[in-house]
N, C-alpha and C positions, 0 to 999 in steps of 0.2 A: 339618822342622828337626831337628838333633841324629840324630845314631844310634849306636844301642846293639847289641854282636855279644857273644855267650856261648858258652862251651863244655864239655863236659869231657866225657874219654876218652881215649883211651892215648897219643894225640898229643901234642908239644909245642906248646904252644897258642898260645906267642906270634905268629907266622907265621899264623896260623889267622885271628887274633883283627884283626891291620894289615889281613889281605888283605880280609875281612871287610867291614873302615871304607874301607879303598879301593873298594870295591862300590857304598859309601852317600857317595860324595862329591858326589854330586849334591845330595845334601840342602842342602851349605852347610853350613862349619861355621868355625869362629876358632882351636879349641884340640880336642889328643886327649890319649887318656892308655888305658893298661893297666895291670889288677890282676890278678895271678897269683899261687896258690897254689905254691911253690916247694920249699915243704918244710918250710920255715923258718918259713911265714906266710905273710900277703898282703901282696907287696911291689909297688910300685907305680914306673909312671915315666911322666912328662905331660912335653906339650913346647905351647906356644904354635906355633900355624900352620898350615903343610902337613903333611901324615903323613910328607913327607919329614923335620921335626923330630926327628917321631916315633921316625921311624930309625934318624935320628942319635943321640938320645937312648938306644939300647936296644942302638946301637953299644958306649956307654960305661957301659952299666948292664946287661948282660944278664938279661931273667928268664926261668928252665927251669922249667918246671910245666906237668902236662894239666888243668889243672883255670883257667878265668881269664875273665873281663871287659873291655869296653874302651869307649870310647865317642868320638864325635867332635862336639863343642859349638859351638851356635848361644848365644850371650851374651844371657840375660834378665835375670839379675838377678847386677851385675858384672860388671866390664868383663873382655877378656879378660887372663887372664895365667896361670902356671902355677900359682899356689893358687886361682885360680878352674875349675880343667880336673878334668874326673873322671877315675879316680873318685874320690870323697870316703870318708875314712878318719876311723874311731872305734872305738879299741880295736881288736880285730880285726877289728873288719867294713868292709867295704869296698862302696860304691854306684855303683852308674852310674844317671841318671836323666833321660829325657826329659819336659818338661811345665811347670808351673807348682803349686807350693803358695801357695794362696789367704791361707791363715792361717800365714803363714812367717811374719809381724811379731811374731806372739801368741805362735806355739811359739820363734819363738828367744829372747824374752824371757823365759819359762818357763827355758827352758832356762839362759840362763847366770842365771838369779833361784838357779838351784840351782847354779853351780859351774860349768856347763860352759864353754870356752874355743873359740870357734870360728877357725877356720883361713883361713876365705875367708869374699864377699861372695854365696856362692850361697845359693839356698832349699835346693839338695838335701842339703849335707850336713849339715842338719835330718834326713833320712833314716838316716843313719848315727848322729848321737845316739841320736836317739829306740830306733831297732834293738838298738844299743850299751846301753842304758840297759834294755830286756829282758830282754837275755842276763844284764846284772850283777844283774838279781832274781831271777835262777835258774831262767831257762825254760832249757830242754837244745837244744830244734830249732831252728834257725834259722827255720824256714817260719813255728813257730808267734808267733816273735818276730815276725817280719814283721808277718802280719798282724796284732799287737796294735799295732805302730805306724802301721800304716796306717788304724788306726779312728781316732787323732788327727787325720789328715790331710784336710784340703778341698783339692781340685784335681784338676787332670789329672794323671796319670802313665802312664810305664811305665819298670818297675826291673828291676834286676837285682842281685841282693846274692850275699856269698863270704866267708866266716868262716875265718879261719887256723887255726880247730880243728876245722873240720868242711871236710877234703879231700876233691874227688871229688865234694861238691856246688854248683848254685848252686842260687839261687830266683828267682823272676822273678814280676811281678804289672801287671798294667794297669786301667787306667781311663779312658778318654778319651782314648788314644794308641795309635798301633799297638803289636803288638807279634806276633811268629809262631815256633813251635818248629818245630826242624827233625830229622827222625829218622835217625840213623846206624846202622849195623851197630856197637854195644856202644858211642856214643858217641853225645854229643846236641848240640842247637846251640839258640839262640837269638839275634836279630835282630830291630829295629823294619821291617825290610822284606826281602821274598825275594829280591833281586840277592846280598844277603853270602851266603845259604845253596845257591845254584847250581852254582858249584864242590865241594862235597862231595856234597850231596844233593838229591833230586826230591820228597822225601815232607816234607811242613811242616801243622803245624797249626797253624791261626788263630785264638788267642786271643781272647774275646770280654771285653766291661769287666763287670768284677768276678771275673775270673779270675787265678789264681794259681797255678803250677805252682814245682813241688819236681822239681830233674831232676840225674840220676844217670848213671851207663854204663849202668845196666838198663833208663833212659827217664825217662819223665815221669808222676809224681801229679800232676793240675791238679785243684784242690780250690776251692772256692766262698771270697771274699777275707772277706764278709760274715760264715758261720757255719763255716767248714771242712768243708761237704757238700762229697761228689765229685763231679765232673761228667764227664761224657764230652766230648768233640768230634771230630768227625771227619776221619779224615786226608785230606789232597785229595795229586794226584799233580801234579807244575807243568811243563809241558812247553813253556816259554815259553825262548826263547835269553834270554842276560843283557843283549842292549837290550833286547829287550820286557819285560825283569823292570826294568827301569828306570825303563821305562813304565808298568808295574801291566797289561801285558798293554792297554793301550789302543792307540789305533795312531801318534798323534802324542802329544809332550809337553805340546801345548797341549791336546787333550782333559783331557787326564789333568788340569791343573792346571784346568781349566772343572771337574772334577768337583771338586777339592779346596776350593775356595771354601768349603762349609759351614763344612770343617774348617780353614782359613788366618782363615775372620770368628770362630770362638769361640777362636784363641788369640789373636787380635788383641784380644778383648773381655774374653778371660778375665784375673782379678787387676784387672780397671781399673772394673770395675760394683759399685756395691757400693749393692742393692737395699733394703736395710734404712733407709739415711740417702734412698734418690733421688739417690746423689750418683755424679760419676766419681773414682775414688783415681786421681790424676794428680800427684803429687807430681815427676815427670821433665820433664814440661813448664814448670815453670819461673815458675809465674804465679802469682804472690800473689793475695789479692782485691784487695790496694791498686792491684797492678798490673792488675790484672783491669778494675778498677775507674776506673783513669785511664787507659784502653786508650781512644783517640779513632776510633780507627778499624784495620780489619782488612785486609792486604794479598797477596793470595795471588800469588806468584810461580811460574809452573811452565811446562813444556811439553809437548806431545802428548796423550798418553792422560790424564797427571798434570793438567793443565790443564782436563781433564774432572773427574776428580773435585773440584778447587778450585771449579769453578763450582758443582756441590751445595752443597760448603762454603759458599760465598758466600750461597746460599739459606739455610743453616741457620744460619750465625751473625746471619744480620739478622734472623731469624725469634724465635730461641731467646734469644738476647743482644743484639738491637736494638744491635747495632751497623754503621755504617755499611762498606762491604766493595764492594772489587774484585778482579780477576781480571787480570793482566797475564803476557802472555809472555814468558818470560825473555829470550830474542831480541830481544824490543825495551825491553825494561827496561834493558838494558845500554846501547842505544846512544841511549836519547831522552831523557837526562837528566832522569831525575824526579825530584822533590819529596817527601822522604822525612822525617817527622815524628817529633820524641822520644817525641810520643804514639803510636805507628805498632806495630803490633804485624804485623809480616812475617811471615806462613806461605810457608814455602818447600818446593815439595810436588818430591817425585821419588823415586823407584822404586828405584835406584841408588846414590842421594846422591851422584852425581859429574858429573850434569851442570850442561857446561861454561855452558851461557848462565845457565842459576837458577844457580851460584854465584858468578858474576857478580854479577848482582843484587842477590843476598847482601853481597855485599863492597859493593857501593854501599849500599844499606840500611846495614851496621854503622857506612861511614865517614862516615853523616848521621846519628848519633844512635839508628835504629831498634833498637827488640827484635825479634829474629828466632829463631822457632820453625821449626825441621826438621821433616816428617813424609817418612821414608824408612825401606826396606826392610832395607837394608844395615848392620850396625856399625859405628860409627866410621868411616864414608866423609867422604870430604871433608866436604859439606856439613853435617852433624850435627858436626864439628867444630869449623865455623867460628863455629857459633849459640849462643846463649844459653843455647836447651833444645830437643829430642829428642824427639818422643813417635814410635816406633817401630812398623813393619805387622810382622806376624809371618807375612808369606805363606810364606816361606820361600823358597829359590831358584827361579828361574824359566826355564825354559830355552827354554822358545819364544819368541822372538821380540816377537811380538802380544800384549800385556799383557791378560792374565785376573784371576787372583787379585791381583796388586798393585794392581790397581784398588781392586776391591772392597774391599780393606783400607785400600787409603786412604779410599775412603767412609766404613769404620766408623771410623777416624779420626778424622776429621773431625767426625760426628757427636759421637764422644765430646769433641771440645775444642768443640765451639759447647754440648752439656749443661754441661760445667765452665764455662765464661764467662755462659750463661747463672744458673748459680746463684750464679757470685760475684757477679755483678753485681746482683741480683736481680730479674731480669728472666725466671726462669723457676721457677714456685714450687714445691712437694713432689709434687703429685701428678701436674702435667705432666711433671716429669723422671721420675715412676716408670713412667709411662703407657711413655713414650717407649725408657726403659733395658729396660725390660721384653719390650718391642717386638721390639726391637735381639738383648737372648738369645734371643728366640724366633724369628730370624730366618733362622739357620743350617738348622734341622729344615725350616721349608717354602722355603729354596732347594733342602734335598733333595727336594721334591715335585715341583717343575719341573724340575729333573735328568732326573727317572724321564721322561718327555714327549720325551726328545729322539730317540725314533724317529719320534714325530710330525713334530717339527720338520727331521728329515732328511726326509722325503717332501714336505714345503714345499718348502723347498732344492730339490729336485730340480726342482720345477714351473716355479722359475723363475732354474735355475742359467744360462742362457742368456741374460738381460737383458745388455743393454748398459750402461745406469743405474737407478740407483736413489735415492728419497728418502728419507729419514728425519725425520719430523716427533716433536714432543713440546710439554710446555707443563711450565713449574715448573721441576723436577728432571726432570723427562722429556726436555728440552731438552739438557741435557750427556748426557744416557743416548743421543740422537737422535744426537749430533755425534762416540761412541764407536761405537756401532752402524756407523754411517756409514766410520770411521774402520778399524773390523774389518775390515769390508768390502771397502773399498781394499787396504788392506794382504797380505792373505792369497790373496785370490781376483782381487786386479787388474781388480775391476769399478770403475767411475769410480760414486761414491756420495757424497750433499750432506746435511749434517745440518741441520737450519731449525727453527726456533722455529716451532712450529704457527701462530701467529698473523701472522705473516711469509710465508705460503704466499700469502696474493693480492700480495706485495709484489714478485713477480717468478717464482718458482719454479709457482706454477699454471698459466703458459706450457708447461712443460716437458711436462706430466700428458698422456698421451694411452693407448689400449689395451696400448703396448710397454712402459710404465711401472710398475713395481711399487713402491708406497708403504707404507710401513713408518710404522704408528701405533702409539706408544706413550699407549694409551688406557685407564690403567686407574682405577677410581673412587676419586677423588681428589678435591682442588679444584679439579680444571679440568676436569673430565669433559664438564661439557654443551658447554663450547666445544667441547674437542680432537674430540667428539661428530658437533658440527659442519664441522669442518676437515672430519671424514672423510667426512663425506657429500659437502664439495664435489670434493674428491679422486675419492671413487666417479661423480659427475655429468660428470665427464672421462673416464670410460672407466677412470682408474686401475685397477690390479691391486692392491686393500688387503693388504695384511698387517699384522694388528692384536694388540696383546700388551694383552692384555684380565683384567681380573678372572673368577674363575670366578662361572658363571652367570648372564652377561650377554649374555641373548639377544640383544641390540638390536643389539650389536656382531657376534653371529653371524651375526641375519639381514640383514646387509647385507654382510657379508664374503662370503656364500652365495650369494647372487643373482645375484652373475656366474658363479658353477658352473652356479646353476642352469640359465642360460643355455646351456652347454654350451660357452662358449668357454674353457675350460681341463677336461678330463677330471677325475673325482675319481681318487683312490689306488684302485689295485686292491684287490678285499676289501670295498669299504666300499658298503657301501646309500645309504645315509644323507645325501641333497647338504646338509644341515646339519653334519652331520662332517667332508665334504670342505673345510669352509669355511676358507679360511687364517687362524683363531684362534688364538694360543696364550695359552693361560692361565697366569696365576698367580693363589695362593691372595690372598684378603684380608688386606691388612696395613693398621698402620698410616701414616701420609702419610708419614711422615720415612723409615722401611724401602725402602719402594718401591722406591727406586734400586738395593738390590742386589737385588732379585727380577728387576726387569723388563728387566736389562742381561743375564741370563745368555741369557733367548729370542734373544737377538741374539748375543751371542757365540757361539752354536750354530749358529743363521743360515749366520754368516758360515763359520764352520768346516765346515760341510757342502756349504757351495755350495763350496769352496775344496776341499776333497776328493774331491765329484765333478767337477770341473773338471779334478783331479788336479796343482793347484799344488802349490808345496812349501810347505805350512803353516808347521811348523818356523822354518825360513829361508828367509822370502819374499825377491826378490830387490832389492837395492839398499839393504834397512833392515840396522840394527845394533838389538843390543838395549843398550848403552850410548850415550849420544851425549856423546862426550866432548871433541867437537875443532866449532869454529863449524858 
């Protein structure tokens, strides 16, 4: 989300800086704007929309300067419009900023407690104060003002700042956001991603968090953000065309976003957890404890993939806030005329916020009385229009087709309104929500662990990209993760695949189990363990081909996944000794039971992306889906 491009060097930078944000439109964004050192100062000019605005805008305002900033905005905090667009101005300094500041409530109160007048509804141009507020106690460097404001700062970032009295420089600094410098002959560049820097240059270094670089015509100081030690980094050469730089060098856009997931669940999480009370800051979603509180029951409206994550939800809010909860599809919501209660608190989950059947729904829920809460990806799309309240996935744009990260964002979603209802209601006490919140941050770091594993899980793929069908079983929250799994599957690679309630397997689908068969269990130690345990052993007594998404070091699931290698009826991977290795397992690390759902959904989303790849379907744009559905 958001992207930020830099530069300075003998060029007029304007042109440099559009084409730049036109590289990063993929990102998604609502509003742009450029700050250029002109001579004069740093004079600015933002436009609400397309970069085509942009244009327009700078038609009727031209800025001449080599020296300038720009950015292209994802709406986190305030809605879009042109005083919420970077970059943000104070005194002479001027910010661009991707990310979130955690303690923006505390510093902006700080701040105007002393006078200051802020201009817009963003956290960043807190960044510009603060900056602003350095210089005027008589620091001389820009860098070193930087970082004295950046020690006040809790959050993610990456900036870029440009002082109207210090031409010829910018600065730049990150933390938990990308950010890359790009090297020119007597000019430099910087950018939240390598497609802006392709057209001038090959040679980029990748900033690491806690790094901060001061950059010139002569190059780049990047100096430690913490104490102002220097550091080295080294330069990499990018010999990627500008769609694979699009891609991050992966080879579809749905990889690429199966890899982003860490990073799509902590800005979804990030600003909203706040560990100290056990509580979720959710002030957007719209629910009092009163209302929290005379909330009768919980209704989740959605379709497709979204309808999967509602069914977690469903789990979690009966669990954590004992509240009563269904699951309906927007498709049939609209035309079966339901019973829609004042007590009724409507989630309406989509990806998009513009599908047509949930807003449907939506409009029948409002015009019975219901409160109807949005959980969607998009700003101000329809459906987050038409609701009460909002709470927003910050996956960022999505351009594959086959929903990855939006999923998973909707999970933590969700998760975090079933903690908030659970503690208004009180039905969820301090140490369970800390248990749980705590969980949740620490969840991103080990989906990076199962990440690292998917050359494993491509050599699976391959053993059985030739199946005809396939099953997906689960139990709990494993069950919506089976009927996504399932769901991939179809979709991508055009194998015909049934998602089933584990315990549902003798209720017809056991029929189906024979040697041609490969079954997909989602069995990892949980509260259903001994059953789903069980399913699988009946599965394996048919001959089935198991594939099981297991906890790490859970031999029992190994050695029974093994035994039909051992058998010799599927070869292991070349390279491997070991018919315990060859066993079709894949692991995720131990979480706790509510996490679960985003660990053990990504082995399947890899699954399915690998068999689809050597199949040599078209991932991307499989054929006949849209990635909106916006018409019946």
């Amino acid at each position: 989300m958001c992207g930020i491009v830099a530069y300075t060097g003998p060029q007029d930078c304007a042109p440099i800086l559009v084409e730049g944000l036109r590289r990063l439109e993929y990102r998604g964004y609502d509003s742009a704007g450029l700050a250029v050192h002109t001579g004069r100062g740093v004079e600015i000019v933002r436009a609400v929309g397309k970069l085509t605005n942009l244009d327009q805008a700078l038609r009727k305002t031209p800025l001449a300067g080599t020296t300038g900033i720009g950015h292209t905005r994802w709406a986190t905090h305030g809605r879009p419009s042109e005083a919420n667009a970077h970059p943000h101005v104070a005194g002479a300094v001027a910010v661009v900023h991707n990310g979130i500041i955690e303690n923006h409530v505390d510093l902006r109160r700080e701040l105007q407690g002393k006078g200051v007048r802020f201009s817009s509804d963003t956290d960043t141009e807190i960044f510009a104060h603060l900056i602003h507020a350095e210089m005027q106690s008589g620091i001389k460097e820009l860098d070193v003002a930087v970082r004295r404001a950046l020690a006040r700062v809790r959050g993610a970032y990456a900036i870029a700042v440009v002082h109207g009295e210090q031409p010829g420089t910018v600065v730049v600094a990150k933390q938990d956001s990308p950010l890359v410098l790009g090297l020119g002959e007597g000019e430099m560049f910087a950018a939240s991603d390598i497609p802006a820097l392709l057209a001038h240059t090959r040679d980029v270094i990748l900033l690491a968090d806690g790094d901060m670089a001061k950059i010139t015509t002569a190059g780049a100081a990047i100096t430690r953000i913490a104490d102002g030690a220097p550091v080295s980094r080294d330069k990499k050469r990018i010999d990627w065309s500008p769609t694979q730089a699009e891609k991050g060098g992966y080879k579809h856009f749905m990889l690429k976003e199966i890899h982003e997931q860490p990073r799509a669940i902590e800005d979804t999480l990030r600003g909203r957890i706040d560990l100290d009370k056990a509580d979720v800051v959710g002030a957007e979603i719209g629910l009092t404890e009163e209302i929290a509180k005379a909330t009768g029951r919980v209704y989740f409206v959605a379709c497709g993939t979204s309808a999967h994550a509602a069914m977690a939800g469903r789990y979690w809010v009966e669990q954590l806030a004992r509240l009563p909860s269904t699951v309906e599809i927007g498709s049939e919501v609209r035309y079966r005329d339901p019973v829609f209660l004042p007590t009724d608190l409507v989630v309406a989950v989509s990806q998009s916020g513009e599908t047509a059947d949930t807003l449907a729904a939506v409009k029948a829920a409002k015009a019975q009385g219901a409160r109807v809460l949005a959980v969607a990806n998009v700003l101000d799309s329809a459906i987050p229009r038409a609701v009460d309240g909002a709470l927003y996935t910050h996956a960022g744009p999505e351009i594959g087709v086959a929903s990855t990260k939006c999923f998973t964002t909707q999970l933590a979603a969700l998760l975090l309104l079933a903690v908030y209802l659970g503690r208004r209601r009180g039905t969820l006490n301090e140490a369970e929500a800390r248990r749980i919140l705590d969980a949740a941050w620490q969840a991103p770091a080990k989906m990076r662990d199962v990440l690292a594993r998917a050359d494993d899980i491509r050599t699976i793929a391959r053993r059985h990209m030739r199946a005809k069908d396939m099953l997906f079983l689960g139990r709990g929250t494993g069950f919506p993760i089976a009927l996504e799994g399932a769901l991939k599957l179809k979709e991508i690679s055009y194998i015909h695949a049934e998602g089933y309630a584990a315990g549902e397997m003798k209720h017809g689908p056991i029929a189906l189990i024979d040697e041609e068969m490969p079954v997909v269990v989602i069995c990892p130690k949980d509260a259903h363990y001994e059953k789903t345990f069980s399913n699988m052993q009946e599965a394996k007594a048919r001959e089935g081909q198991i594939i099981a998404v297991a906890t790490e070091g859970d031999d029992e699931v190994r050695r029974l996944c093994a035994d039909r290698v051992d058998r010799g009826s599927i070869p292991p991977p070349s390279g491997r000794g070991s018919m315990l290795v060859a066993a079709d397992v894949i692991e995720i690390p131990p979480v706790e039971n509510e996490v679960v759902p985003l660990l053990s959904v990504i082995p399947l989303q890899l699954l399915s992306y690998h068999m689809a790849d050597l199949k040599g379907t078209d991932v991307d744009q499989p054929r006949n889906l849209a990635k909106t559905v916006t018409v019946e």
